[in-house]
LUMKE-612635 format. One record per residue: residue number from 1; residue in one letter; y negated, x negated, z negated of N, C-alpha, C in turn. Coordinates in steps of 0.001 Angstrom, whole numbers, plus 500000, padded with zeros to 6 digits. Atoms other than C-alpha are relative to their C-alpha. Example, Ala and Ser with C-alpha at 12.3 -4.5 7.8 and 13.67 -1.06 7.14 Angstrom:
BEGIN
<node><resi>1</resi><resn>A</resn><n_Y>501190</n_Y><n_X>499110</n_X><n_Z>500000</n_Z><ca_Y>504500</ca_Y><ca_X>487700</ca_X><ca_Z>492200</ca_Z><c_Y>498800</c_Y><c_X>499100</c_X><c_Z>500000</c_Z></node>
<node><resi>2</resi><resn>S</resn><n_Y>501190</n_Y><n_X>500820</n_X><n_Z>500060</n_Z><ca_Y>501060</ca_Y><ca_X>486330</ca_X><ca_Z>492860</ca_Z><c_Y>498910</c_Y><c_X>500770</c_X><c_Z>499270</c_Z></node>
This chain:
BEGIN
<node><resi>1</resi><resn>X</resn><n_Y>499435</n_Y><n_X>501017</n_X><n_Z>500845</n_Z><ca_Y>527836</ca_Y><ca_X>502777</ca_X><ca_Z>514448</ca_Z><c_Y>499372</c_Y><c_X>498646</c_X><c_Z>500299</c_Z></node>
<node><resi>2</resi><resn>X</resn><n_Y>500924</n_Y><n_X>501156</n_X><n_Z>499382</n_Z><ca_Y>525229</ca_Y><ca_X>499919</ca_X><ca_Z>514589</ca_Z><c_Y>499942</c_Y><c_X>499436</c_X><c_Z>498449</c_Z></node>
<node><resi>3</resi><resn>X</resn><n_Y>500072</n_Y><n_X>501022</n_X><n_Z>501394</n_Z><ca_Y>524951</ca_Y><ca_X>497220</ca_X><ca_Z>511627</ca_Z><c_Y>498277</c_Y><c_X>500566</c_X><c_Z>499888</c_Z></node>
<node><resi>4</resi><resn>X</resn><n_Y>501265</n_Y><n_X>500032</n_X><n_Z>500488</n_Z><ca_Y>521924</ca_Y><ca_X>497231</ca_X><ca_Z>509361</ca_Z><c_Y>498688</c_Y><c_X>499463</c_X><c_Z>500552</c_Z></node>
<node><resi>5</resi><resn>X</resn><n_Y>500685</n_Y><n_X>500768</n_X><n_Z>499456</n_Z><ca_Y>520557</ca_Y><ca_X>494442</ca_X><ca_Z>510882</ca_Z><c_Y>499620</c_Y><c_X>500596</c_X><c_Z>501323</c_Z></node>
<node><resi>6</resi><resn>X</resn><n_Y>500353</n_Y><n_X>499706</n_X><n_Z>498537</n_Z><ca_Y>520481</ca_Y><ca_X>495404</ca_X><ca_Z>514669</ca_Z><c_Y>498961</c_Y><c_X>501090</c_X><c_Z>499942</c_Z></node>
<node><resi>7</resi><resn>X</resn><n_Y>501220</n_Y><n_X>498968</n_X><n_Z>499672</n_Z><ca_Y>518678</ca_Y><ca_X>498664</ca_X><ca_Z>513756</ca_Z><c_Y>498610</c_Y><c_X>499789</c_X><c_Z>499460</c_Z></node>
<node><resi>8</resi><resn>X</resn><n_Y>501034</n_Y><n_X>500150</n_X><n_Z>500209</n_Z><ca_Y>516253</ca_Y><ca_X>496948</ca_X><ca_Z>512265</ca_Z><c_Y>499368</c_Y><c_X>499112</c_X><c_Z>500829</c_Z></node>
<node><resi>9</resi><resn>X</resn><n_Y>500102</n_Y><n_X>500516</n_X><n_Z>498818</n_Z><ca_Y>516091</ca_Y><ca_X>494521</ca_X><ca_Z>514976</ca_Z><c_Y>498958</c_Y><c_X>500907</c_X><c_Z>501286</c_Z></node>
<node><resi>10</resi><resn>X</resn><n_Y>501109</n_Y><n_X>498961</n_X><n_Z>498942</n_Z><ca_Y>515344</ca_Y><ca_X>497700</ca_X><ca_Z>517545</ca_Z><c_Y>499119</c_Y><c_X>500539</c_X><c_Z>498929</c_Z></node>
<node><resi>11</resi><resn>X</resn><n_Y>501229</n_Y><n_X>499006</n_X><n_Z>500887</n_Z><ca_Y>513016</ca_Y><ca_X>499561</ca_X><ca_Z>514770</ca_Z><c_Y>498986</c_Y><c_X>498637</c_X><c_Z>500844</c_Z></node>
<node><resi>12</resi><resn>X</resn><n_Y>501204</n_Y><n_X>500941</n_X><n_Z>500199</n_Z><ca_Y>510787</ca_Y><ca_X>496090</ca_X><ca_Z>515076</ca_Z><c_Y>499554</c_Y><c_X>499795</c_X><c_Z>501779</c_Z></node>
<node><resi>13</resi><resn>X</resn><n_Y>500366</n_Y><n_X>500473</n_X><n_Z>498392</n_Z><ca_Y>511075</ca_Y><ca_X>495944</ca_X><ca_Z>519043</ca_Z><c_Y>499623</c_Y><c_X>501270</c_X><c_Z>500603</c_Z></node>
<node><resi>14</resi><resn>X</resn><n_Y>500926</n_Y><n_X>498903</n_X><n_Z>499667</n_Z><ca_Y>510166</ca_Y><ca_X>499645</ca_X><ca_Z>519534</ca_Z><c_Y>498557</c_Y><c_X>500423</c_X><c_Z>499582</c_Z></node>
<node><resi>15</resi><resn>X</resn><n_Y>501531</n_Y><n_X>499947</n_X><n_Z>501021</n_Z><ca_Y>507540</ca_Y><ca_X>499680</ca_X><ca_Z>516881</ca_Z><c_Y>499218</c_Y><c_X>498611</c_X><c_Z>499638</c_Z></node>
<node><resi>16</resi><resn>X</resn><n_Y>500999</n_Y><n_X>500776</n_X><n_Z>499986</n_Z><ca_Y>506292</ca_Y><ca_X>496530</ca_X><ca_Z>516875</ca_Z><c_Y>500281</c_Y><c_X>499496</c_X><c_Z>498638</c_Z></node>
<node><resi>17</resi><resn>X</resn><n_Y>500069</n_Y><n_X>500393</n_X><n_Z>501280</n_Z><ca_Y>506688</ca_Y><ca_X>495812</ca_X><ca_Z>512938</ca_Z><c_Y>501935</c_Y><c_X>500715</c_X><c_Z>499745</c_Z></node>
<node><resi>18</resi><resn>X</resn><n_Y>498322</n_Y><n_X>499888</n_X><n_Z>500197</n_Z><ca_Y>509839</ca_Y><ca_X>495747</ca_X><ca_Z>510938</ca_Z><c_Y>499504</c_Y><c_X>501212</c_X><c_Z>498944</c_Z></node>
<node><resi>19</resi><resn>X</resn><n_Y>499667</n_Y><n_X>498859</n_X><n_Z>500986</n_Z><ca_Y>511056</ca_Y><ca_X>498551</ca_X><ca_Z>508518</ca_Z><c_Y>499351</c_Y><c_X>499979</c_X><c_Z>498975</c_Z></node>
<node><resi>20</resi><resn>X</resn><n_Y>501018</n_Y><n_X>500350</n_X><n_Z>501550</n_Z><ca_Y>509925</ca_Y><ca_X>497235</ca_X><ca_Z>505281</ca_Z><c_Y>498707</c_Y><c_X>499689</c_X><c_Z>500193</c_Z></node>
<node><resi>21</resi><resn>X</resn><n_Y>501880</n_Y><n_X>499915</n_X><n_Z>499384</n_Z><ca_Y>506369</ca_Y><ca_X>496410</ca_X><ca_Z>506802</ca_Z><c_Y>499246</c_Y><c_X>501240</c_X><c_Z>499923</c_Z></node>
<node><resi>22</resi><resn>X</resn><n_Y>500583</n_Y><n_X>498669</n_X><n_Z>499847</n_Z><ca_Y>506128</ca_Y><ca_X>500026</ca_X><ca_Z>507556</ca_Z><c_Y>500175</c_Y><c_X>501001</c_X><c_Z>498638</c_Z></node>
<node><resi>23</resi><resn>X</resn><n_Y>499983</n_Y><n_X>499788</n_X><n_Z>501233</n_Z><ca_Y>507056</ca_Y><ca_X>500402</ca_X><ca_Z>504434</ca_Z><c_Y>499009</c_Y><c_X>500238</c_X><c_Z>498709</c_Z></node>
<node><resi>24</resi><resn>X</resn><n_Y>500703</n_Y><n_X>500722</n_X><n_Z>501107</n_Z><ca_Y>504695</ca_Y><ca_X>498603</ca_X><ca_Z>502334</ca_Z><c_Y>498645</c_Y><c_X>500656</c_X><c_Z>500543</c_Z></node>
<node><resi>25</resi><resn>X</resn><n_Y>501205</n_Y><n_X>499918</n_X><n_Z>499349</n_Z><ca_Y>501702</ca_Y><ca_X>499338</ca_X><ca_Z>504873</ca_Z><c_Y>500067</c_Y><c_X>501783</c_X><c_Z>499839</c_Z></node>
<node><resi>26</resi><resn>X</resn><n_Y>500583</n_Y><n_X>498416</n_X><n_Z>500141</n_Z><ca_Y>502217</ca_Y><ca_X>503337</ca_X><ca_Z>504280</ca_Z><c_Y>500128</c_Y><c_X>499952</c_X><c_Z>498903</c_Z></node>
<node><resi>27</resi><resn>X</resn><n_Y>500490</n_Y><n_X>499996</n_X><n_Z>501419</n_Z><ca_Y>502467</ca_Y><ca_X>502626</ca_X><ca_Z>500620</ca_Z><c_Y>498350</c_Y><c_X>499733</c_X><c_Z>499484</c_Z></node>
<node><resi>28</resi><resn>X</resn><n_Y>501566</n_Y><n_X>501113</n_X><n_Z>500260</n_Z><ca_Y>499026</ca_Y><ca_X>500371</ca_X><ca_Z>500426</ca_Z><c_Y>498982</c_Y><c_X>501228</c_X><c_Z>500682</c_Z></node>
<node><resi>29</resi><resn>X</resn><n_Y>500319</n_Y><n_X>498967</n_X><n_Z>499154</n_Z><ca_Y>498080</ca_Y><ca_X>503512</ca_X><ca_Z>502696</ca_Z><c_Y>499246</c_Y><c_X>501152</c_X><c_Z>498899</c_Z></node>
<node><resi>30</resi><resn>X</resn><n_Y>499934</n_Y><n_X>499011</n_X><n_Z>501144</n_Z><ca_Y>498670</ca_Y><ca_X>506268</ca_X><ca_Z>499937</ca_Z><c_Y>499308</c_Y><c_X>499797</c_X><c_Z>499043</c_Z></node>
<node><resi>31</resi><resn>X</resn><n_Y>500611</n_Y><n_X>500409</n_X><n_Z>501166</n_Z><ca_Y>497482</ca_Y><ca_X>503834</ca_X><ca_Z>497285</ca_Z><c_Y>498622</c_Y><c_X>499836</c_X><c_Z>499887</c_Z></node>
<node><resi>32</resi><resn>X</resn><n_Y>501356</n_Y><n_X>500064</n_X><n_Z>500360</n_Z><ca_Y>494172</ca_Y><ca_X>503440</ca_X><ca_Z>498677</ca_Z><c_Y>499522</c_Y><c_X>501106</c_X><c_Z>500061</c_Z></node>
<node><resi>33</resi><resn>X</resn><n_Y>500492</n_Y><n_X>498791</n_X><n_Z>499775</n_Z><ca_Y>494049</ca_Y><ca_X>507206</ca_X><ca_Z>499433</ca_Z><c_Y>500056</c_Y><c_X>500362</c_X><c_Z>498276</c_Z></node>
<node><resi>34</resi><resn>X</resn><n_Y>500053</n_Y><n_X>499925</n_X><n_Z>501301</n_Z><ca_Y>494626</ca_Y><ca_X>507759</ca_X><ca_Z>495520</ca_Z><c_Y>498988</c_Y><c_X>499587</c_X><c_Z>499301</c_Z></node>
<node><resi>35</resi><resn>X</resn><n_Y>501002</n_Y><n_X>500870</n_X><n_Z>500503</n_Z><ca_Y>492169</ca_Y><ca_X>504954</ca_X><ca_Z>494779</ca_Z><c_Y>498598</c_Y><c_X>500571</c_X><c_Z>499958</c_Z></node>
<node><resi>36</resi><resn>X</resn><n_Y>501115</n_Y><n_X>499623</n_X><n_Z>499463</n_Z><ca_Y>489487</ca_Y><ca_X>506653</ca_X><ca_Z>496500</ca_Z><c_Y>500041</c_Y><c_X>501169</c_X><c_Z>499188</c_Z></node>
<node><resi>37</resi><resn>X</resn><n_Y>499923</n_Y><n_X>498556</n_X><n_Z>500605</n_Z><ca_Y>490134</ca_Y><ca_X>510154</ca_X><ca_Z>494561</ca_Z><c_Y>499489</c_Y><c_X>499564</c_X><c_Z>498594</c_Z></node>
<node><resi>38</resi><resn>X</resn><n_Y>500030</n_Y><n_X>500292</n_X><n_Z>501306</n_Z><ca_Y>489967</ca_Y><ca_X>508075</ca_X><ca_Z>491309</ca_Z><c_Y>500210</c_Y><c_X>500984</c_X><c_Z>498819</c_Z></node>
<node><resi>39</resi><resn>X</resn><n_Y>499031</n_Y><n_X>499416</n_X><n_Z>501261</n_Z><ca_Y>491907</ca_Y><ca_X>510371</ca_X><ca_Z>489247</ca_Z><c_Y>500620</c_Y><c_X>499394</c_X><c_Z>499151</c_Z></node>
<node><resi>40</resi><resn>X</resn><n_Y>498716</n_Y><n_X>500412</n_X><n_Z>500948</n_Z><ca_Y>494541</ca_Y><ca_X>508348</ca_X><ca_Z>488287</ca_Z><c_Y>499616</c_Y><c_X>498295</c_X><c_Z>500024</c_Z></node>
<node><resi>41</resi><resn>X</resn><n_Y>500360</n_Y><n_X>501217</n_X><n_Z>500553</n_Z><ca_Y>494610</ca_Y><ca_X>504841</ca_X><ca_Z>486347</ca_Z><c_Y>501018</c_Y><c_X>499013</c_X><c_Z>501585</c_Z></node>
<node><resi>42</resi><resn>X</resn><n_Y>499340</n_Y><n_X>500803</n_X><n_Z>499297</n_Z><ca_Y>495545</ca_Y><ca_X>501776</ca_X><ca_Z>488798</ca_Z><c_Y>501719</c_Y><c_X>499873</c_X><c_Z>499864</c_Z></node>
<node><resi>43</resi><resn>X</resn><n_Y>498702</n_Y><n_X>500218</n_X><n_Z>500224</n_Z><ca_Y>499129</ca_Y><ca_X>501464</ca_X><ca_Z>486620</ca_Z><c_Y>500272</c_Y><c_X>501596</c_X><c_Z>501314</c_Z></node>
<node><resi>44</resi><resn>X</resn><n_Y>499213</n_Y><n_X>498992</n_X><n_Z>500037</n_Z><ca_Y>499947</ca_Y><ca_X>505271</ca_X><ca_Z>487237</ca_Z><c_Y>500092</c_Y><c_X>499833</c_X><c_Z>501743</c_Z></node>
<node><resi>45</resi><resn>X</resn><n_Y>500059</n_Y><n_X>499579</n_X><n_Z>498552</n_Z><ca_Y>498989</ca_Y><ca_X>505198</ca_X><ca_Z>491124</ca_Z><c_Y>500884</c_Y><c_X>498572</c_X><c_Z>500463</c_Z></node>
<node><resi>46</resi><resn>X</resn><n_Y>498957</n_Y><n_X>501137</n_X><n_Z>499600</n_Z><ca_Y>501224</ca_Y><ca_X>502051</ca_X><ca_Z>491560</ca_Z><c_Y>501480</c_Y><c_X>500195</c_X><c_Z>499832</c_Z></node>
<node><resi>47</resi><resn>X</resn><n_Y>498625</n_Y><n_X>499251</n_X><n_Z>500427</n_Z><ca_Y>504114</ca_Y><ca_X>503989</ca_X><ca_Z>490041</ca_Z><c_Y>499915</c_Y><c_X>500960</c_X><c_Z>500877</c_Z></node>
<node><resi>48</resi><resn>X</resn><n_Y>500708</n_Y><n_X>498923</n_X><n_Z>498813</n_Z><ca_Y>502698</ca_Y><ca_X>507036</ca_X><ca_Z>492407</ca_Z><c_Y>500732</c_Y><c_X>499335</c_X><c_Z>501194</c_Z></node>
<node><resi>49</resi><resn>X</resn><n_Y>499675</n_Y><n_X>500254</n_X><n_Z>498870</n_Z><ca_Y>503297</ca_Y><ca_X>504867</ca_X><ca_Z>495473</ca_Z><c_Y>501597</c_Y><c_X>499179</c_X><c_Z>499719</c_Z></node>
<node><resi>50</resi><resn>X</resn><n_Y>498812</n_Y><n_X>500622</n_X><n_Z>500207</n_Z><ca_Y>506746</ca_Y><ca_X>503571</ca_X><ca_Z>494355</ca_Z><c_Y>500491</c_Y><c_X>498476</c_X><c_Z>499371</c_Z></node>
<node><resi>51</resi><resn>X</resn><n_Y>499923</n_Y><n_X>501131</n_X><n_Z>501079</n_Z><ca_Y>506104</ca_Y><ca_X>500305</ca_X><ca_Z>492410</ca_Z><c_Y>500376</c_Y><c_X>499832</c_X><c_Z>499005</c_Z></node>
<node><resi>52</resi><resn>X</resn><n_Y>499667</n_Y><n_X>500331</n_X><n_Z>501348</n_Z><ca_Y>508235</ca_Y><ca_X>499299</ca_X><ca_Z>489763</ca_Z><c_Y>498925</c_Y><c_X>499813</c_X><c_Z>499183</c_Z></node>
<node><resi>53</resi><resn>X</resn><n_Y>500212</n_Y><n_X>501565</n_X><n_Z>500506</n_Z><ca_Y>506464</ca_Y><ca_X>496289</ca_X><ca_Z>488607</ca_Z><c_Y>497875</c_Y><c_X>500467</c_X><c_Z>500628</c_Z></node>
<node><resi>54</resi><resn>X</resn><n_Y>500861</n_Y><n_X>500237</n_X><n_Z>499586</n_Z><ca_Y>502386</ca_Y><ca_X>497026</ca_X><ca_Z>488574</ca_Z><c_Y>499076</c_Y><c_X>498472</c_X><c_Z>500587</c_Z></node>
<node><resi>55</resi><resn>X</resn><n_Y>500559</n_Y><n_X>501511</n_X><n_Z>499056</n_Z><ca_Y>501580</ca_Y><ca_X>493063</ca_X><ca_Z>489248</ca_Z><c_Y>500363</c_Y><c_X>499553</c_X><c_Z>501025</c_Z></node>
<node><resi>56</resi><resn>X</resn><n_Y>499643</n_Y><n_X>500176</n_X><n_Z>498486</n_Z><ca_Y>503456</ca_Y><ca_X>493167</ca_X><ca_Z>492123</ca_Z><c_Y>498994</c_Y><c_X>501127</c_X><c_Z>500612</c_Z></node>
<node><resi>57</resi><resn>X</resn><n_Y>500890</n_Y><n_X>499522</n_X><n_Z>499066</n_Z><ca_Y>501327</ca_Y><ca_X>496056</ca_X><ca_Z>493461</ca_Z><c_Y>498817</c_Y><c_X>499529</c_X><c_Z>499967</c_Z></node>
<node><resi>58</resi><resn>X</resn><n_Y>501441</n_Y><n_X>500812</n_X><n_Z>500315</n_Z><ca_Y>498213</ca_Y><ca_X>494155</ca_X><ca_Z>492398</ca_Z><c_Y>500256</c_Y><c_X>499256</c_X><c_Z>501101</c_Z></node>
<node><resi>59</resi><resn>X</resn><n_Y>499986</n_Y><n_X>501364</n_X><n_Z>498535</n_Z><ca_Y>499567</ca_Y><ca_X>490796</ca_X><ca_Z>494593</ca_Z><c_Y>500291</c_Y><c_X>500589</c_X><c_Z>500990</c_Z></node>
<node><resi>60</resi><resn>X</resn><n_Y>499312</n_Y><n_X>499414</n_X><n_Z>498863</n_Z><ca_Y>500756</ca_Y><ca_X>493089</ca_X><ca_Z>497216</ca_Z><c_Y>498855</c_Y><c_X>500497</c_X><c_Z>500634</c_Z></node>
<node><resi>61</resi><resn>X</resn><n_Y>501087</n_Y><n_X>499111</n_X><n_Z>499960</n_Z><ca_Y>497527</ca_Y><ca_X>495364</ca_X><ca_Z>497332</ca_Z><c_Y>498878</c_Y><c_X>498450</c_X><c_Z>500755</c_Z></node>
<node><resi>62</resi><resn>X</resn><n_Y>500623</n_Y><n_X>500732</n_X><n_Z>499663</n_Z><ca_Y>495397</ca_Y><ca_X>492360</ca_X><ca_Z>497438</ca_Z><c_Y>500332</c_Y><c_X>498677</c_X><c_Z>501264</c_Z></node>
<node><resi>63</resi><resn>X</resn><n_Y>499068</n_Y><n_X>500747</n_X><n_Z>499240</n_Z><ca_Y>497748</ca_Y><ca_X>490146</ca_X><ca_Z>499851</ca_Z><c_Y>499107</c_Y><c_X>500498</c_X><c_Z>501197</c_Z></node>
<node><resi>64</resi><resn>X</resn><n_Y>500375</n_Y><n_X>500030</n_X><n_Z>498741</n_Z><ca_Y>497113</ca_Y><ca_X>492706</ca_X><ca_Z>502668</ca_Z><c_Y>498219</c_Y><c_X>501049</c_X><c_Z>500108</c_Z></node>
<node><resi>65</resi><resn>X</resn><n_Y>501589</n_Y><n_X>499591</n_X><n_Z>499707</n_Z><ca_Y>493504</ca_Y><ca_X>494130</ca_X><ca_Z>502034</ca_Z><c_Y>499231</c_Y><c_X>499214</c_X><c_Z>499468</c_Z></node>
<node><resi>66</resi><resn>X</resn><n_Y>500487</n_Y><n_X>501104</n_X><n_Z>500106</n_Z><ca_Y>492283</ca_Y><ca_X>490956</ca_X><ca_Z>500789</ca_Z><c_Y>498965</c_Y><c_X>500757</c_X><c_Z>498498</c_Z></node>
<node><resi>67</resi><resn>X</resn><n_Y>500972</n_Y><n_X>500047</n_X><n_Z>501437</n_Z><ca_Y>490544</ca_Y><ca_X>492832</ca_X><ca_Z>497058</ca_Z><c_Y>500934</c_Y><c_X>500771</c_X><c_Z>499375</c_Z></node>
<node><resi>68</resi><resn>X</resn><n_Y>498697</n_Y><n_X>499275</n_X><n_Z>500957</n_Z><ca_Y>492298</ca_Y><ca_X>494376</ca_X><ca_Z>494290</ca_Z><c_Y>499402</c_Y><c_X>501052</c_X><c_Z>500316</c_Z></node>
<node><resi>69</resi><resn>X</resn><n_Y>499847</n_Y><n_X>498344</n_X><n_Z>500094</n_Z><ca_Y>493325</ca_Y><ca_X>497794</ca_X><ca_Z>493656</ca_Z><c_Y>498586</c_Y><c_X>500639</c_X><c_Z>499254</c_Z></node>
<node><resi>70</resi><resn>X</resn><n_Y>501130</n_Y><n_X>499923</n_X><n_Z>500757</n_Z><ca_Y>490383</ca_Y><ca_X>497846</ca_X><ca_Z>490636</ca_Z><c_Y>498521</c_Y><c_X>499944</c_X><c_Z>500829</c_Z></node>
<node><resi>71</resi><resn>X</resn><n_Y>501241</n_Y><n_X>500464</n_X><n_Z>499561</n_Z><ca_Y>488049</ca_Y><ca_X>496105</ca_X><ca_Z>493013</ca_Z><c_Y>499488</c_Y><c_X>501005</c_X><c_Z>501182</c_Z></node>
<node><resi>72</resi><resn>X</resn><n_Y>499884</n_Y><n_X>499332</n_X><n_Z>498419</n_Z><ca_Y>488790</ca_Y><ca_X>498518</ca_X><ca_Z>495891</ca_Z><c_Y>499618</c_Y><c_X>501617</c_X><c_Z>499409</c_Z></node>
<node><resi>73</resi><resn>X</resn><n_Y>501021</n_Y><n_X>498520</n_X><n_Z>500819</n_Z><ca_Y>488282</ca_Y><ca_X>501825</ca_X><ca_Z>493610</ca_Z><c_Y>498894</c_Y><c_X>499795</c_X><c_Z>499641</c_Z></node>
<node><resi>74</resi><resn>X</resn><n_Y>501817</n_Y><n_X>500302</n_X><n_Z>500153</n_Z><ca_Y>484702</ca_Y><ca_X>500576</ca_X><ca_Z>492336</ca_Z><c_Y>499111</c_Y><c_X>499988</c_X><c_Z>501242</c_Z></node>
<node><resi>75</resi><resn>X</resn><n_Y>500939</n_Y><n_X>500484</n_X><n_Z>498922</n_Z><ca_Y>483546</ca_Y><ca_X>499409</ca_X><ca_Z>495790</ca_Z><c_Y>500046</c_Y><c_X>501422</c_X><c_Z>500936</c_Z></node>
<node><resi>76</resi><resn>X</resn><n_Y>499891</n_Y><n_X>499225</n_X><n_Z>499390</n_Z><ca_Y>484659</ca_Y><ca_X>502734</ca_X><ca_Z>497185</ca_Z><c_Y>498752</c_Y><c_X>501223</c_X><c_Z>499159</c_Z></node>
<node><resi>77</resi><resn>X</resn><n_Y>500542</n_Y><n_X>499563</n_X><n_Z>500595</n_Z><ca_Y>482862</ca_Y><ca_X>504307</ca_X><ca_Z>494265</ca_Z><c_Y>498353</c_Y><c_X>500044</c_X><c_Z>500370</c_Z></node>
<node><resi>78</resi><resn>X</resn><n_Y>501312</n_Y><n_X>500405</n_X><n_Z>499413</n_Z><ca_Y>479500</ca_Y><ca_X>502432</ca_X><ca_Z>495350</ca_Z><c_Y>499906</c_Y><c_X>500303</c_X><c_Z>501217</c_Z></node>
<node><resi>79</resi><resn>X</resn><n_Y>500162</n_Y><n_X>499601</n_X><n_Z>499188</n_Z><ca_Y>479904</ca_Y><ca_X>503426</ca_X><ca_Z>498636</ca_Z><c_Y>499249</c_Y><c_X>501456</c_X><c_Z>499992</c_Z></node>
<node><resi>80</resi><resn>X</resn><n_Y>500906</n_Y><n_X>498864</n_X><n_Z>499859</n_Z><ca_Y>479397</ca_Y><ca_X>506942</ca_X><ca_Z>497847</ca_Z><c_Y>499113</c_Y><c_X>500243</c_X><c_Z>499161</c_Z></node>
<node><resi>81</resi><resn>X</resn><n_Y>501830</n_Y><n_X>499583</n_X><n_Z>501206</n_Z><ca_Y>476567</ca_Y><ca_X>506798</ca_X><ca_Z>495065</ca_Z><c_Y>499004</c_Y><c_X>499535</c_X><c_Z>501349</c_Z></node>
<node><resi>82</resi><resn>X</resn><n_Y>500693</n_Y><n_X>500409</n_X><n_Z>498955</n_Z><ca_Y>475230</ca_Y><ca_X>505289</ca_X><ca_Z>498615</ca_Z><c_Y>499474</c_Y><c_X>501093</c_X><c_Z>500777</c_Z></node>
<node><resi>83</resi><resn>X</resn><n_Y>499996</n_Y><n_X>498514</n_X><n_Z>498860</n_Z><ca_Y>475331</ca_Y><ca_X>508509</ca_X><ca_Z>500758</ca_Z><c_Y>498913</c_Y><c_X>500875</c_X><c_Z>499509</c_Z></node>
């Protein structure tokens, strides 16, 4: 019987990051593993990883890998016409 708060308190002091961090960072995870397959359109794989709202996964995407979702499937693309 522990409040919301406190267990997220210990989550962040055992693991280092808080709940929703680990959240977002195994979403952005999935999304670039999708990205890289390029099957599916940027919307659908933003709905895929649990995104309402695709312009939030755009600012979100680009926030913590510093290029978009678009920019990050192409450049992955050029990577392997490289190989």
């Amino acid at each position: 019987y522990i409040s919301v708060s406190y267990l997220q308190h210990l989550y962040k002091l055992y693991f280092g990051i808080s709940p929703r961090q680990e959240i977002i960072q195994s979403r952005l995870a999935q999304a670039e593993y999708l990205l890289r397959l390029k099957e599916k359109s940027v919307s659908a794989i933003s709905e895929a990883c649990g995104y309402a709202n695709e312009e939030h996964f755009i600012r979100q995407f680009k926030k913590y890998r510093g290029i978009t979702p678009k920019s990050y499937q192409q450049s992955t693309a050029d990577s392997f016409r490289k190989k």
